[in-house]
Each structure stands twice: as C-alpha cells, then as structure tokens.
N, C-alpha and C positions, 0 to 999 in steps of 0.2 A: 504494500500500500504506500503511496505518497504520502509526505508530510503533511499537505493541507488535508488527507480525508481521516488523518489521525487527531486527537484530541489530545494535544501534550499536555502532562501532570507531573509535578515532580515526586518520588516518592522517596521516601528516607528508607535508605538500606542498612540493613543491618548485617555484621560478619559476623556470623556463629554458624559451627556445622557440627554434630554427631555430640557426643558429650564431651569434647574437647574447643578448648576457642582455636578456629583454624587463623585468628589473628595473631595473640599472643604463643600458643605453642610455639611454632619453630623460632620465635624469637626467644623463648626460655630454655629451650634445650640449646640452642648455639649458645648462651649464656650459662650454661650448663657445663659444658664442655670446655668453654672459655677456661673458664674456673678451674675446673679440674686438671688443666694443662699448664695452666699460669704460673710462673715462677717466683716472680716479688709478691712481696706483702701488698703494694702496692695495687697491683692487678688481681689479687685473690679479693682485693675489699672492693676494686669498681665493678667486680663481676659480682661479687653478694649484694650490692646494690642495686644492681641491674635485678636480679632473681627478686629483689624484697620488691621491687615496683612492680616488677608483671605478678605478683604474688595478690599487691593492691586490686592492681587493673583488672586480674580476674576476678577479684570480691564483686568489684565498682561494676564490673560490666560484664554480670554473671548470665543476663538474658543476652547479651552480643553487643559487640561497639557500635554505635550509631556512624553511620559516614559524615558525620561530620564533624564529631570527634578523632578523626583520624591521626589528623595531625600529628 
C-alpha cells in the first residue's frame, strides 16, 4: 500500500522478548565477562558497576524499555 492510503500512528515500542530483556542481557553478560577477564582493580570495579546498573534497569524496566528510553 502507499503512504497516502495508510493512516500513520506513532506507537511506542517496547524491547522485551521470552523471560529474559533481549535489551539489557547481552549487555550484562559482555559485562560479565569483562569482569571476569579484567586484570586491575580498577577494571574489576567499572565492570561491577556496569553489572549493579543493568541489575537496576532490569528492576526499572521489568515489563520492557520503552523506545524512548533508549538512550
């Protein structure tokens, strides 16, 4: 169909799939691994920091992130 015989609506999407967030997961397990590989003190604490926010984000945004929260 063309664009004129379409009725554009915006809708707000949400990313969540299966009982894992397919947002935040692969960003905790590379975070994850980070961690586990890291050598300074330094790097074991920006990577447990990284882990305690997506730990957050999944509380916060346990039904799925909004798109427009992506940022």
């Amino acid at each position: 169909m063309t664009l004129d015989k379409v009725n554009a609506e915006n809708y707000n999407q949400y990313f969540l799939d299966g009982i894992t967030n397919c947002f935040f997961t692969p960003i905790k397990d590379w975070a994850i691994l980070c961690e586990e590989d890291a050598k300074s003190k330094s790097a074991i604490k920006r990577y447990k920091s990284i882990n305690k926010k997506i730990d957050n984000y999944l509380i916060k945004y346990k039904e799925g992130i909004p798109e427009d929260e992506v940022q």
